[in-house]
N, C-alpha and C positions, 0 to 999 in steps of 0.2 A: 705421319711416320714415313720417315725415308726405307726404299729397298737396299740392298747391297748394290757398292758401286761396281760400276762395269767392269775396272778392271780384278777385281775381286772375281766377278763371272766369266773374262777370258781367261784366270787362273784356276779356276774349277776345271773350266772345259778345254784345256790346253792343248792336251793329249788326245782327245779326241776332235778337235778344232785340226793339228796337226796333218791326221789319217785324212780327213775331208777333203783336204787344202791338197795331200797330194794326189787328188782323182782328178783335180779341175781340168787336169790336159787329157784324160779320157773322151775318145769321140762320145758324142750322144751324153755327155754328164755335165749336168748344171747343177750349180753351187749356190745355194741359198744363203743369206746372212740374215737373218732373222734380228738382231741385236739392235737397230738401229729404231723397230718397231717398240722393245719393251723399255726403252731408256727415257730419262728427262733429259732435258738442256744441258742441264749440270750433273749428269752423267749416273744418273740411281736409277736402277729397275723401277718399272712402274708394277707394283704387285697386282693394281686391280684397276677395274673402271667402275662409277658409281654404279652400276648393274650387279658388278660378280666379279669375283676373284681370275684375272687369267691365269693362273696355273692350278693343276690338280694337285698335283704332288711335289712340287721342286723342280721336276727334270722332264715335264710334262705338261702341256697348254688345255685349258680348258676347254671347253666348245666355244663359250665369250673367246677365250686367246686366242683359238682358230680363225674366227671367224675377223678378230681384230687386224691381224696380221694377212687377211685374204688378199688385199692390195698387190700382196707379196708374189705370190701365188697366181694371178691371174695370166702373166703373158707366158709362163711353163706353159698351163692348162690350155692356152691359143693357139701356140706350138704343137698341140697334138690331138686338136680338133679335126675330125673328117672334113676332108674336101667336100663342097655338094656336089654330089652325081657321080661322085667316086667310087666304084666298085671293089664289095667284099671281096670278092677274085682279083687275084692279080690279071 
C-alpha cells in the first residue's frame, strides 16, 4: 500500500511550511526538512518500517519515526554539546 504522495503533504503543510521557511534568517534558528526521510524514490510517504508504524497520529512521529529520522537531528545536537573543561560560569 502506497502513502499519500509528497506533494499531497507539501499542500497539507503549506502554511505552516510558509511560517518556518520565514525564521530561517533568524540568528541561532535552524531549519529542519524532515520530508526527504518519510518519502520513497517515487515520491509516497513511507507509513511504516517492518517494526511499527512511524507516525502516531497523522501530524505526529512515533518513537520508531523519531528515532528513524535521528540521522537528521544529529549535527543540531553537536552544535550544542558542552565544550570539555568548559565552565558552568561564565
Amino acid at each position: 500500500m502506497k502513502g499519500i504522495s509528497r506533494a499531497e503533504t507539501e499542500q497539507k503543510f503549506l502554511f505552516a511550511n510558509q511560517v518556518i521557511d520565514s525564521l530561517q534568517n533568524i540568528t541561532n534558528v535552524a531549519i529542519i526538512n524532515p520530508l526527504p526521510y518519510f518519502f520513497t524514490e517515487d515520491d509516497y510517504s513511507i507509513l511504516s518500517l517492518d517494526i511499527a508504524s512511524l507516525d502516531r497520529d497523522g501530524d505526529h512521529m512515533s518513537r520508531v519515526g523519531s528515532e528513524w529520522c535521528k540521522p537528521l537531528f544529529e549535527p543540531i545536537y553537536d552544535l550544542y554539546q558542552p565544550q570539555q573543561g568548559a565552565s558552568d560560569n561564565p
